[in-house]
MDAnalysis code that builds the backbone (N, CA, C; Angstrom):
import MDAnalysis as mda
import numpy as np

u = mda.Universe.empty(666, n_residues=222, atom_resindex=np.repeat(np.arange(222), 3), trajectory=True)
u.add_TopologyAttr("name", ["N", "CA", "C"] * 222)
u.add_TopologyAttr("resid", np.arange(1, 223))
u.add_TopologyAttr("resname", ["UNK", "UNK", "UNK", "UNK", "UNK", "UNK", "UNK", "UNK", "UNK", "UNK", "UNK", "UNK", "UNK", "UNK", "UNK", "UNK", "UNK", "UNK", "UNK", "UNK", "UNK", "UNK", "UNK", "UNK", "UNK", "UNK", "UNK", "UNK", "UNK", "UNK", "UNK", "UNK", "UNK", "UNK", "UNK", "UNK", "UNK", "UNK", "UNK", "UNK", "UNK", "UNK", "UNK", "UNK", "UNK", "UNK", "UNK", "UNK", "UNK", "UNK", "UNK", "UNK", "UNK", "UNK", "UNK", "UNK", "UNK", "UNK", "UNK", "UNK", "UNK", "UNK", "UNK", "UNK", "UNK", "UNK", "UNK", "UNK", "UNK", "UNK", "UNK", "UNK", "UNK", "UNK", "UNK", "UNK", "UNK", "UNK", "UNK", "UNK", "UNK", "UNK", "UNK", "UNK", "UNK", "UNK", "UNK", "UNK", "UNK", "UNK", "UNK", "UNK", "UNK", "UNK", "UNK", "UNK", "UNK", "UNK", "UNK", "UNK", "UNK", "UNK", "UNK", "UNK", "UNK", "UNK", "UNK", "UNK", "UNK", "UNK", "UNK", "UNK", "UNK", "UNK", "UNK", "UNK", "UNK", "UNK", "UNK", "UNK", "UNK", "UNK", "UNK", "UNK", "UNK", "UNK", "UNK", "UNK", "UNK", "UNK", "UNK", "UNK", "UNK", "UNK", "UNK", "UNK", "UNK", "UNK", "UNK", "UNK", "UNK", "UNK", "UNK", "UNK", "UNK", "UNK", "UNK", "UNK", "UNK", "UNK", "UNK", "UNK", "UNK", "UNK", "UNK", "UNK", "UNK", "UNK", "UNK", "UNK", "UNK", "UNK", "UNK", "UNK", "UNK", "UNK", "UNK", "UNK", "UNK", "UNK", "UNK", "UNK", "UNK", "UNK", "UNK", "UNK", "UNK", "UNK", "UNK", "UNK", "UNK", "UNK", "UNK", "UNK", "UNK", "UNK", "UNK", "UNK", "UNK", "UNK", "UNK", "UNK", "UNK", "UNK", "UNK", "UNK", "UNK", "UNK", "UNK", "UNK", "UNK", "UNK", "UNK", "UNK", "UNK", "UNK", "UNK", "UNK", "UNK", "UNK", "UNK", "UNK", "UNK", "UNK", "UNK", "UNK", "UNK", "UNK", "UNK", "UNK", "UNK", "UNK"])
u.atoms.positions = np.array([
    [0.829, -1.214, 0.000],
    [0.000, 0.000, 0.000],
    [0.862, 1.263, 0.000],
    [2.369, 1.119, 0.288],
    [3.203, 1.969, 0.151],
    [3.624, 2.592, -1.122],
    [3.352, 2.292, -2.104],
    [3.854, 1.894, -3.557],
    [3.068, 3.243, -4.267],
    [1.661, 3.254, -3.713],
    [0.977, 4.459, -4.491],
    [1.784, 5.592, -4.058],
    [2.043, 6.466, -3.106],
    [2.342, 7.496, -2.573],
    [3.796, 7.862, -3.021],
    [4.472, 6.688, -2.654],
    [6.345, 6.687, -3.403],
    [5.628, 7.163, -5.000],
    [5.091, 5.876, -5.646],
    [4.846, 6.719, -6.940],
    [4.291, 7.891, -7.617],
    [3.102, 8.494, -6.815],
    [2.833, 10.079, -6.679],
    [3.327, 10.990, -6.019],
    [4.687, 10.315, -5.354],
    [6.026, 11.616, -5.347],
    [6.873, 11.847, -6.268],
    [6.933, 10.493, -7.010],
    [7.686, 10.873, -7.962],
    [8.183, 11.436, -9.390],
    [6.348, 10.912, -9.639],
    [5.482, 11.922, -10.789],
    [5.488, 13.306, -10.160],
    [5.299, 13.653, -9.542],
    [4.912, 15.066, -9.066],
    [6.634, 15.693, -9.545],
    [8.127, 14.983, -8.715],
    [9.001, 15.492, -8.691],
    [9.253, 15.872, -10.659],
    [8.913, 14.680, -11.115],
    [9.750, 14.828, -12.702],
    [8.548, 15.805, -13.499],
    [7.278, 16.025, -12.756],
    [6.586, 17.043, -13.221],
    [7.197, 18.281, -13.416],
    [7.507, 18.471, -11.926],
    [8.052, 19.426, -11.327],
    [9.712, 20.498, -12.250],
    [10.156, 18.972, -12.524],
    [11.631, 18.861, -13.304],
    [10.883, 19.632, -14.726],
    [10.204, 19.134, -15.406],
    [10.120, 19.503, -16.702],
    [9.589, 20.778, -17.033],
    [8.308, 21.544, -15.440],
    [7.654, 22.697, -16.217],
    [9.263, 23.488, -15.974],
    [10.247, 23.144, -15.060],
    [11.607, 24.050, -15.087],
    [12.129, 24.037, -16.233],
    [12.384, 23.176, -16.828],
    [13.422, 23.236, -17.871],
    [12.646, 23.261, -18.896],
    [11.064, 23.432, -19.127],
    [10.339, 24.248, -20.350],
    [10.262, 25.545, -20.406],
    [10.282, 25.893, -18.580],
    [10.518, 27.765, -18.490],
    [11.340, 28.253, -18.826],
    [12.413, 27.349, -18.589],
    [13.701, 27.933, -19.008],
    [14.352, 28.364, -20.511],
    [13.720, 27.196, -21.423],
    [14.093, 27.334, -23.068],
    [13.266, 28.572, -23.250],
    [13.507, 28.931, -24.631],
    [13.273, 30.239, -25.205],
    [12.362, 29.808, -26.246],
    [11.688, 31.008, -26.398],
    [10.308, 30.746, -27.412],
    [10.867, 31.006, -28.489],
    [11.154, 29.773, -29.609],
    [11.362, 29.969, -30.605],
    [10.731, 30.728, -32.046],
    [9.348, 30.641, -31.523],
    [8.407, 31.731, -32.311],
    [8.717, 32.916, -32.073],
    [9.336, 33.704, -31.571],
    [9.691, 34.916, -31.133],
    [10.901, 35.275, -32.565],
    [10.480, 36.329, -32.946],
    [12.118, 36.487, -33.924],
    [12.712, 37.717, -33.179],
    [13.903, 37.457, -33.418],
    [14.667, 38.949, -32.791],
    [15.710, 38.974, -33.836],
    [15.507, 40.643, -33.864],
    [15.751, 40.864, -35.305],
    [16.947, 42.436, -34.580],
    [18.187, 42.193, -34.467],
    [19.293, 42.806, -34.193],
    [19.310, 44.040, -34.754],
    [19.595, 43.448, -35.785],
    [20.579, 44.113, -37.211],
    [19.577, 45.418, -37.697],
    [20.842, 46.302, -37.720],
    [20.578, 47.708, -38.189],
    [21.274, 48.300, -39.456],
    [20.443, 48.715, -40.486],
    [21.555, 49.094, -41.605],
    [21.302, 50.539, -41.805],
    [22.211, 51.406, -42.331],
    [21.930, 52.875, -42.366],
    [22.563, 52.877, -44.210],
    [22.555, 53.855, -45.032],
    [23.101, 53.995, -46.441],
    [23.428, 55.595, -46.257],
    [24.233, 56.235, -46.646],
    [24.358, 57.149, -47.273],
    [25.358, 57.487, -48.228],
    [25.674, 58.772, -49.232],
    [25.860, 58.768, -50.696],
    [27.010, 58.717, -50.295],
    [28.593, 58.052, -51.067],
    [29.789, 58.043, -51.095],
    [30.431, 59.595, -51.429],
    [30.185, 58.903, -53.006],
    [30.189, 60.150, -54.386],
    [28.703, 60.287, -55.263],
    [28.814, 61.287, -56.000],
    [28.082, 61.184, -57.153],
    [28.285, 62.252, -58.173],
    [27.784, 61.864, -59.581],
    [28.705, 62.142, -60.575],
    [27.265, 62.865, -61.377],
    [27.312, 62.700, -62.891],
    [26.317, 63.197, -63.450],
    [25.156, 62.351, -63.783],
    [25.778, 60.826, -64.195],
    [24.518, 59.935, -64.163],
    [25.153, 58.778, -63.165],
    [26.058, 58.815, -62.489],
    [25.979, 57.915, -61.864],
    [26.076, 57.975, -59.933],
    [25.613, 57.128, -58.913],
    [26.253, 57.545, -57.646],
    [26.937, 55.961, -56.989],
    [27.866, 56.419, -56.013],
    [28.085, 55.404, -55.257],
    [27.461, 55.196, -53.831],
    [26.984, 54.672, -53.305],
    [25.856, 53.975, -52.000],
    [27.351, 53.676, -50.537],
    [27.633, 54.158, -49.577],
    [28.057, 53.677, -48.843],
    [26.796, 52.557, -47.579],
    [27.160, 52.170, -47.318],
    [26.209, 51.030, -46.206],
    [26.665, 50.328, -45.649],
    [26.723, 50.437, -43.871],
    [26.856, 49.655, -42.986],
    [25.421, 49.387, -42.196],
    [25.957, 47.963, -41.592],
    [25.440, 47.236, -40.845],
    [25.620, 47.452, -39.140],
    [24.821, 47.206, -38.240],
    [25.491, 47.634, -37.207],
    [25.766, 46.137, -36.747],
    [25.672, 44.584, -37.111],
    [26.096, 43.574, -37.146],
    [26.647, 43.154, -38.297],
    [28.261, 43.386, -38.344],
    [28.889, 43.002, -40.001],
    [28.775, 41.736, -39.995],
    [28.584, 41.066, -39.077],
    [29.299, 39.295, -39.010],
    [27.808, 38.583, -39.368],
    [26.740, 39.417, -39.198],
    [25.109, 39.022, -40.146],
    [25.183, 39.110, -41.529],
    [26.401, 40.289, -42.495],
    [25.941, 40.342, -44.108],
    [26.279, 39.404, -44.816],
    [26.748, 38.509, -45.134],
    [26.693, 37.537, -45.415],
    [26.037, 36.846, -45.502],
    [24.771, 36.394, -44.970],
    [23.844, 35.374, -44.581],
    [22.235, 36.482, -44.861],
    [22.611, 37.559, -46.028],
    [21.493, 38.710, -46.567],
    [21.520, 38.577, -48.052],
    [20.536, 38.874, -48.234],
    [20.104, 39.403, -50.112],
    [19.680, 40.332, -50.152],
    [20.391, 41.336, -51.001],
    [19.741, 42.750, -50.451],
    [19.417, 43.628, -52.169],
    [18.677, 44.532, -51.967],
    [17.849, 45.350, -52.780],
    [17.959, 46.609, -52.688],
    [18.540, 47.193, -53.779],
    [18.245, 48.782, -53.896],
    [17.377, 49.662, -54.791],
    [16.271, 49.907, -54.272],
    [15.102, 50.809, -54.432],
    [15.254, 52.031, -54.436],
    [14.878, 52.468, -55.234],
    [15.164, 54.157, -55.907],
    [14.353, 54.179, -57.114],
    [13.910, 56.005, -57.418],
    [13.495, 56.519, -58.152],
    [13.494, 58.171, -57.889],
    [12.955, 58.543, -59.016],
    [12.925, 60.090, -59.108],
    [11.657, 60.727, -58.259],
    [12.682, 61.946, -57.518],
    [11.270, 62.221, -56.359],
    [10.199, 63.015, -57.212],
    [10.281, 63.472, -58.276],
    [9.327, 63.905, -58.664],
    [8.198, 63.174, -59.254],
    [8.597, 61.844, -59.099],
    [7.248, 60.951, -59.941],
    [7.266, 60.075, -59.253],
    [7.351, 59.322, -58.054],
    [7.055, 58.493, -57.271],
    [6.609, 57.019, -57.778],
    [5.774, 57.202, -58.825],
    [5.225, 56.130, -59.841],
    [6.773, 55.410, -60.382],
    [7.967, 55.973, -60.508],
    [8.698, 55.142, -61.647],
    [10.001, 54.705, -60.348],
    [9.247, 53.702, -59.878],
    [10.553, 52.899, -58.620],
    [11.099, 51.645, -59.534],
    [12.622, 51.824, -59.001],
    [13.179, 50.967, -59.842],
    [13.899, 49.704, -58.319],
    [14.102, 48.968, -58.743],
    [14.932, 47.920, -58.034],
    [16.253, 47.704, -58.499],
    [17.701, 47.378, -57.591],
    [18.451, 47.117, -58.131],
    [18.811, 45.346, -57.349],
    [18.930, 44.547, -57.883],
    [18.574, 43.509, -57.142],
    [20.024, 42.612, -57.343],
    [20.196, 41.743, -56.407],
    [21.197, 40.986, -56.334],
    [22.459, 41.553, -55.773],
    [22.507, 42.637, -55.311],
    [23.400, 43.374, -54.577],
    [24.711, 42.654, -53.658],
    [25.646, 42.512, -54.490],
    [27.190, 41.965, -54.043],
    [27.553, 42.231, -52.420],
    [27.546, 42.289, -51.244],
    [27.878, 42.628, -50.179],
    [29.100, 42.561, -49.931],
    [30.361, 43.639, -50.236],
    [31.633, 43.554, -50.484],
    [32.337, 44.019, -48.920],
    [33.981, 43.795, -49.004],
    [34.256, 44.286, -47.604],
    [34.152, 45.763, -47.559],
    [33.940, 46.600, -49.463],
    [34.449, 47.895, -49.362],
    [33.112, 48.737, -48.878],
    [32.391, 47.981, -48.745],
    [30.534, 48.455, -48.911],
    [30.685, 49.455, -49.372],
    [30.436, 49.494, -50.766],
    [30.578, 50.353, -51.348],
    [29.170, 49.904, -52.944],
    [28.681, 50.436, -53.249],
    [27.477, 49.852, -54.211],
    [27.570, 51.435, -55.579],
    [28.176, 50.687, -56.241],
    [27.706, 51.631, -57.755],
    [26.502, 51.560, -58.378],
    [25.665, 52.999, -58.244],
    [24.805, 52.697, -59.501],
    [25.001, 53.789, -60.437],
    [24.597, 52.838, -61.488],
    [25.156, 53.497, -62.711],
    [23.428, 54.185, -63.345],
    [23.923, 55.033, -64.437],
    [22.658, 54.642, -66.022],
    [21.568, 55.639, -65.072],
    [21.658, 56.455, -64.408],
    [21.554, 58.176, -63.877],
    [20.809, 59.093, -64.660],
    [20.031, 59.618, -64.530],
    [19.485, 60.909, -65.511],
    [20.346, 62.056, -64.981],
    [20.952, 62.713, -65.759],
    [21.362, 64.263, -65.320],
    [20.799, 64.993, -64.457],
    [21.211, 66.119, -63.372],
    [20.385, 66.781, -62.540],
    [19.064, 66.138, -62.386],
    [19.369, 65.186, -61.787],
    [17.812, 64.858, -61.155],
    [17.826, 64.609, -59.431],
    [17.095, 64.432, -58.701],
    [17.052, 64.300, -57.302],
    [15.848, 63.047, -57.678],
    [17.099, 62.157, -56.881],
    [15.976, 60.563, -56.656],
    [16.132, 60.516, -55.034],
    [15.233, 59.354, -54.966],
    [15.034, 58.788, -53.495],
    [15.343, 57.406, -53.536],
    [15.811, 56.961, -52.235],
    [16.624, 55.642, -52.362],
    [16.111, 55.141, -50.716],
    [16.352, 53.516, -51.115],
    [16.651, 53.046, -49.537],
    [16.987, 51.783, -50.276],
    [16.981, 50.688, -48.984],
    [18.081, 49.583, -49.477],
    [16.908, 48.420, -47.973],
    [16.753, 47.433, -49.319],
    [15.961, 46.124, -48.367],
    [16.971, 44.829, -48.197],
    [17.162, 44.357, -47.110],
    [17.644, 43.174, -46.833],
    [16.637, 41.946, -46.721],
    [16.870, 41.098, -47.186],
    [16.083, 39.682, -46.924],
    [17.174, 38.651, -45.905],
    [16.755, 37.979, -44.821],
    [17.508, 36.966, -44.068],
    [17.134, 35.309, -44.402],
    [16.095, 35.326, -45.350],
    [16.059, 34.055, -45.901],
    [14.100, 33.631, -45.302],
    [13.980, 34.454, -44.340],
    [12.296, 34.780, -43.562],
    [11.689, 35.421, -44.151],
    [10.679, 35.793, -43.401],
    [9.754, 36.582, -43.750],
    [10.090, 38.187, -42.995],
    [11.224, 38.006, -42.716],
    [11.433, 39.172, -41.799],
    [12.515, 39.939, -42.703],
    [11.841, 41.655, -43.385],
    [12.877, 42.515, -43.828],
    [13.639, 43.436, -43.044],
    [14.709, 43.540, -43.202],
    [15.533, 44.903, -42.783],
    [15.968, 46.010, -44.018],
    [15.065, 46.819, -43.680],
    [15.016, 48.381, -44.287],
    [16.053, 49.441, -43.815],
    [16.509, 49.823, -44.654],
    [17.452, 50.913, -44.443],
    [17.114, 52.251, -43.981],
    [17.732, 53.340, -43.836],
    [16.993, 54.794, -43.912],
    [17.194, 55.127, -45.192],
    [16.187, 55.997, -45.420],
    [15.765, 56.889, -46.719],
    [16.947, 58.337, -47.130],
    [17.104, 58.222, -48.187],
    [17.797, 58.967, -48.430],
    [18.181, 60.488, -50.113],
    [18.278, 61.043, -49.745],
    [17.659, 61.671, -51.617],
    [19.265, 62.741, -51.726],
    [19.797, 62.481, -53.084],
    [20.264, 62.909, -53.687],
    [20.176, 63.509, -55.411],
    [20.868, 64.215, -55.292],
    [21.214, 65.001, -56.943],
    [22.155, 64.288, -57.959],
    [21.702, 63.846, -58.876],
    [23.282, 63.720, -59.610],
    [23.367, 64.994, -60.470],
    [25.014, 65.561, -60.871],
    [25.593, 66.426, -61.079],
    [26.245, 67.870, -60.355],
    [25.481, 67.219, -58.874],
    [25.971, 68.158, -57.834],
    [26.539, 67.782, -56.354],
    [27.450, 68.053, -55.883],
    [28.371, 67.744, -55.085],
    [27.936, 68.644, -53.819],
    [26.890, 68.119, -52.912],
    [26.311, 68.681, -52.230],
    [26.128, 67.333, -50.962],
    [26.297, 67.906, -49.850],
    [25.896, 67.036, -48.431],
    [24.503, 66.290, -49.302],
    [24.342, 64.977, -48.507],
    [23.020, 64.111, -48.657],
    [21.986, 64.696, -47.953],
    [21.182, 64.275, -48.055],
    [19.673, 64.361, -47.317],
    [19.985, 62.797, -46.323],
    [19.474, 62.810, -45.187],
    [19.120, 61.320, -45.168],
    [19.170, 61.725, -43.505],
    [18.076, 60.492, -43.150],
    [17.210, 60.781, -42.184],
    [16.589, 59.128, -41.637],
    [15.752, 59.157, -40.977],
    [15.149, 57.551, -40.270],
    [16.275, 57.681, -39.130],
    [17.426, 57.294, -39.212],
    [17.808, 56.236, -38.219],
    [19.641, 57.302, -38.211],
    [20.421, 57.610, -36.777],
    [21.113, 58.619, -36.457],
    [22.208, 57.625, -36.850],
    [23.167, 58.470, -37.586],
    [24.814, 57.699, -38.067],
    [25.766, 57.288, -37.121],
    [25.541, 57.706, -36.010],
    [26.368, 57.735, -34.493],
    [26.060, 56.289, -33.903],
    [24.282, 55.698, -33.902],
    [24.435, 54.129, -33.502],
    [25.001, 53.381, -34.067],
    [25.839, 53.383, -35.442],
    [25.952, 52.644, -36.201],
    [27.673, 52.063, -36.388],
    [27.808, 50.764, -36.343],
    [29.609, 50.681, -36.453],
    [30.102, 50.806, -37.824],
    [31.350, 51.444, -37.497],
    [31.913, 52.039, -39.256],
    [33.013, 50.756, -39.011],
    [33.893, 50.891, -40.687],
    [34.461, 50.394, -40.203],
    [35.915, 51.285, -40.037],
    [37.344, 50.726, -39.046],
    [38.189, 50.787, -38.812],
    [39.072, 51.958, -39.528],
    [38.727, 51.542, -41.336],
    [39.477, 52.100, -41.600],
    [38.984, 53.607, -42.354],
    [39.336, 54.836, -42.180],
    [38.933, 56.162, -42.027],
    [38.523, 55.948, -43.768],
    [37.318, 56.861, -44.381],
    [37.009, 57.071, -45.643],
    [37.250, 58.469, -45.616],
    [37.569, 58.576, -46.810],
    [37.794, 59.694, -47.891],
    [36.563, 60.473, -47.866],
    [36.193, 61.452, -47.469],
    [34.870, 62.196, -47.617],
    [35.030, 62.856, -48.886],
    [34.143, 62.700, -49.977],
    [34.204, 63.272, -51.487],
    [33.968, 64.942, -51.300],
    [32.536, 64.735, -50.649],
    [32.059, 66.181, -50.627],
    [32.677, 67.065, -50.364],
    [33.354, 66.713, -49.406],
    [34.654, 68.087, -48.516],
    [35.809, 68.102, -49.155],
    [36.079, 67.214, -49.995],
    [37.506, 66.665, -50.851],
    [36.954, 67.918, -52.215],
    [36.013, 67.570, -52.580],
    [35.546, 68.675, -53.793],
    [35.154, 69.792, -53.413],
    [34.847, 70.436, -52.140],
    [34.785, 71.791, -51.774],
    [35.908, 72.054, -51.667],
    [36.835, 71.787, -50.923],
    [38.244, 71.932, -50.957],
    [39.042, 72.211, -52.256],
    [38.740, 71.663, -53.362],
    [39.397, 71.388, -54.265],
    [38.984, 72.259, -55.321],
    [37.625, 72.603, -54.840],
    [37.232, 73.601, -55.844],
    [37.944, 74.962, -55.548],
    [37.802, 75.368, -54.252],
    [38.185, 76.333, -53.551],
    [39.383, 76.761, -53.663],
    [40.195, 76.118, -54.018],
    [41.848, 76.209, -54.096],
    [41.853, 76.676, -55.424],
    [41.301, 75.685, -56.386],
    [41.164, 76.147, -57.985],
    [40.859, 77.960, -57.747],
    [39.821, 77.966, -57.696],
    [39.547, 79.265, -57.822],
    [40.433, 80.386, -57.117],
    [41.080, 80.027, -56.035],
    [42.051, 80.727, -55.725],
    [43.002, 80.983, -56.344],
    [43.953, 79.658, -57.013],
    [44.808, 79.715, -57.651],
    [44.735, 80.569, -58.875],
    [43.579, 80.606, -59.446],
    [43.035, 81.337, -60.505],
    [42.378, 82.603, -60.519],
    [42.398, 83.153, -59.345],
    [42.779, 84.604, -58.856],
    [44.187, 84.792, -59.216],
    [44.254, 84.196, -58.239],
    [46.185, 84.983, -57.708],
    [46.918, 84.922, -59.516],
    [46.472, 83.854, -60.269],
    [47.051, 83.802, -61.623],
    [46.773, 84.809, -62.842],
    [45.386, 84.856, -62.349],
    [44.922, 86.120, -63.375],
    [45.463, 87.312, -62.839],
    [45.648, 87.717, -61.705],
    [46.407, 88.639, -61.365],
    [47.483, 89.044, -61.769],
    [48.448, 87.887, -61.734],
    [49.709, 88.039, -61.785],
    [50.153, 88.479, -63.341],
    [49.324, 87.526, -64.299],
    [48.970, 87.230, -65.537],
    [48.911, 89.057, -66.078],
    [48.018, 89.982, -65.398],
    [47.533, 91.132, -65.704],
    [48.825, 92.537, -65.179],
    [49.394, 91.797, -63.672],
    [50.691, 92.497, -63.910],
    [51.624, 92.598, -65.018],
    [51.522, 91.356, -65.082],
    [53.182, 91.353, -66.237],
    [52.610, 91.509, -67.519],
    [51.655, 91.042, -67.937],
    [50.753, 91.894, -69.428],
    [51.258, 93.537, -69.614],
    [50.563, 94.094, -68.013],
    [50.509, 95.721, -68.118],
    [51.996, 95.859, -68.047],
    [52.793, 95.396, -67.114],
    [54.643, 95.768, -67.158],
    [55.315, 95.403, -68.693],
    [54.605, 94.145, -69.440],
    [54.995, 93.949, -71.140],
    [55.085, 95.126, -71.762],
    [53.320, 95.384, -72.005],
    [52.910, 96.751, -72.834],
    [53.452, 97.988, -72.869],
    [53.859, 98.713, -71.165],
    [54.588, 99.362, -70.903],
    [55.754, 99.569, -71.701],
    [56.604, 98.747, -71.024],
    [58.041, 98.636, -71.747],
    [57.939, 98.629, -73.134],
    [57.149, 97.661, -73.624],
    [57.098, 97.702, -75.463],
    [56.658, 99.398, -75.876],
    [56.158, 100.049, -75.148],
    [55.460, 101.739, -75.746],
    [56.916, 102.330, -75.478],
    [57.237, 102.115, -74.208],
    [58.950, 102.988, -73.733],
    [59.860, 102.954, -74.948],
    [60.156, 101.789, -75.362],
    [60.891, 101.021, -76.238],
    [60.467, 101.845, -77.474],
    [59.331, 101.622, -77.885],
    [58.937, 102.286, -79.372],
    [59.289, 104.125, -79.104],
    [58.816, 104.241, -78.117],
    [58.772, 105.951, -78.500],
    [60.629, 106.453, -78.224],
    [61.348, 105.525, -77.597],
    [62.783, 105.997, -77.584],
    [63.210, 105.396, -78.968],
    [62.788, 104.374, -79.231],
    [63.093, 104.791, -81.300],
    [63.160, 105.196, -81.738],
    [61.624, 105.729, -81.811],
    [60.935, 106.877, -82.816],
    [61.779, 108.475, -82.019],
    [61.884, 108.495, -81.154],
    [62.995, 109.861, -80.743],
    [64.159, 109.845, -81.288],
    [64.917, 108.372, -81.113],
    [66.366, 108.138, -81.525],
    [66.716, 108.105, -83.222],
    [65.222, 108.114, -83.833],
    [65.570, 108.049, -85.273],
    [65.110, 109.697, -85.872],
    [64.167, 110.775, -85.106],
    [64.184, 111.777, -85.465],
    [65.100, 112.376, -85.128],
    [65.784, 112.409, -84.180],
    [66.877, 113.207, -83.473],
    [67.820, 112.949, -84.289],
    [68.222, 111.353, -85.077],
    [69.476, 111.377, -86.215],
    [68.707, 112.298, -87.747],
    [67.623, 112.028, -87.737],
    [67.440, 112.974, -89.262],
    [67.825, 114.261, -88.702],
    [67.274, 114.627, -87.767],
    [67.582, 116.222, -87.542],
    [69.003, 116.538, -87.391],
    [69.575, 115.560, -87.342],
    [71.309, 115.816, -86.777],
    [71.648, 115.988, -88.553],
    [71.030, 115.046, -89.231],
    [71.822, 115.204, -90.787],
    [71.629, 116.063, -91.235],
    [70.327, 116.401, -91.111],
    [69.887, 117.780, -91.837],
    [70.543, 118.839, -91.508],
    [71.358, 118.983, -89.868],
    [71.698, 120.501, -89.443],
    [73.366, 119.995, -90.253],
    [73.580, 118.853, -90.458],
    [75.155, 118.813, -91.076],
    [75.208, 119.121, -92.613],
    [73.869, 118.624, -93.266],
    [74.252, 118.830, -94.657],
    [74.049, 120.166, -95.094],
    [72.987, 121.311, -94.425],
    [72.971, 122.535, -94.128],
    [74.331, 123.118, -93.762],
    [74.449, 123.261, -92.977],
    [76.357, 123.367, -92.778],
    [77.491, 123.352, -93.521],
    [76.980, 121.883, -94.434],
    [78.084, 121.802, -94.988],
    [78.040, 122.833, -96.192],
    [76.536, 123.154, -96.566],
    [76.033, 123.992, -97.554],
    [76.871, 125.246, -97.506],
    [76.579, 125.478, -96.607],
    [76.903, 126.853, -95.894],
    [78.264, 127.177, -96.158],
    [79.151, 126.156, -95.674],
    [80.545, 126.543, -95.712],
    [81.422, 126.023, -97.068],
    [80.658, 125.148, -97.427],
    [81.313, 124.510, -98.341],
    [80.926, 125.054, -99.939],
    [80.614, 126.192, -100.778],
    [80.065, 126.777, -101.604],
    [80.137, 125.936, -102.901],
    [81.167, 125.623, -102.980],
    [81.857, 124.298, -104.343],
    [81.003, 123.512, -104.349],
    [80.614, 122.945, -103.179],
    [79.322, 121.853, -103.436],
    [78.418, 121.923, -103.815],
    [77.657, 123.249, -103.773],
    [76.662, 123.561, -104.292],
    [76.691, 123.016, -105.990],
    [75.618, 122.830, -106.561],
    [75.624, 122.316, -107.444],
    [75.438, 123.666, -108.529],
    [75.833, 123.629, -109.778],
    [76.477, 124.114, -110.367],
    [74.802, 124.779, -110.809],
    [73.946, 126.375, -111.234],
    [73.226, 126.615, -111.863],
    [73.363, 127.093, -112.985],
])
C-alpha cells in the first residue's frame, strides 16, 4: 500500500523537473531581429552615384540578399529595383545609367532568408551636384563604421574647388601684372626709337645745311 504514494512523489518530482526546464528554453516563435543598416551617398557624378552602407552587425551580411530601391522624387510612380546586390568588404554599391540633374530617393531592403525585412533609412540625392546628402530615419552615431577612415568626397571637392579658384585669382592677377609691365616697356621702347631716329634725321639735316653753308663748291652748279 506503500507503492501508491512513493509513486505520486515521484510523478509530481519529474513534473516538477520539466515545467523548469520548459521555463527555461526560449520561445522559438519569437524572432529577434538585431541588425541595423543605415546607407548614405559616397560620391556622385552626373549619371551615376556610389551607395556607402553599414550594418550595425557586419558578421550578419553575409547570410542577406539585399535590394536597392530608388526613383525620381518627382514621380514616385517610376521605382526601380536594383537587385542581387554583391555585399563587399568595401561596402561600397555603384549605380550606374543616372538621368542628369535629377534628385531621386533611395533606400536599401535586406532579406535573411524569412519573412522578416531589414530596411534601411531613406535617403535623396542630386546627380551632377556635389552637395551634403539628405538622409534621415535612423542617427549615423548608432551605427559601427568600419576601422578604416574614408575619404569624404564632398569636402575633398569643396576643398578642391576652392583652391582652384584661388589659384586662378592669384594667376589672373599676376597674368595682368606682367601683361601691363609687357605693354609698358614695349610703348617705352617704341617711342625711344621713334625719338632716336628723329633726333638722327635732324642731326643730318643741321650737317648737310652746314656743310652747304661753308662749303660753296658743293653747291651744285646753276
Amino acid at each position: 500500500m506503500k507503492i501508491l504514494p512513493i509513486t505520486i512523489h515521484i510523478s509530481f518530482i519529474l513534473t516538477s523537473l520539466f515545467c523548469q526546464c520548459y521555463s527555461l528554453s526560449p520561445d522559438l516563435t519569437e524572432v529577434v531581429n538585431p541588425i541595423s543598416l543605415e546607407i548614405s551617398v559616397y560620391d556622385v557624378s552626373v549619371n551615376s552615384v556610389e551607395i556607402d552602407w553599414h550594418f550595425k552587425d557586419d558578421s550578419a551580411k553575409s547570410t542577406l540578399s539585399c535590394d536597392l530601391v530608388y526613383g525620381p522624387v518627382k514621380d514616385e510612380s517610376q521605382v526601380k529595383v536594383f537587385t542581387r546586390i554583391q555585399l563587399t568588404e568595401e561596402n561600397i554599391i555603384k549605380l550606374n545609367h543616372l538621368e542628369n540633374n535629377m534628385t531621386y530617393h533611395m533606400y536599401m531592403v535586406c532579406h535573411n532568408g524569412t519573412e522578416e525585412k531589414i530596411q534601411s533609412n531613406a535617403l535623396q540625392f542630386t546627380t551632377g551636384i556635389k552637395t551634403v546628402p539628405l538622409t534621415y530615419v535612423m542617427p549615423s552615431s548608432t551605427f559601427h563604421h568600419s576601422s578604416i577612415p574614408r575619404e569624404n568626397f564632398y569636402s575633398r571637392d569643396e576643398d578642391y574647388a576652392r583652391t582652384v579658384r584661388s589659384s586662378s585669382v592669384i594667376l589672373g592677377a599676376v597674368c595682368g601684372i606682367v601683361g601691363f609691365l609687357i605693354i609698358n616697356v614695349t610703348i617705352v621702347m617704341a617711342v625711344r626709337k621713334y625719338s632716336h631716329r628723329q633726333m638722327r634725321r635732324r642731326r643730318i639735316l643741321e650737317i648737310e645745311e652746314r656743310d652747304y653753308d661753308e662749303f660753296p663748291y658743293l653747291r651744285p652748279e646753276e
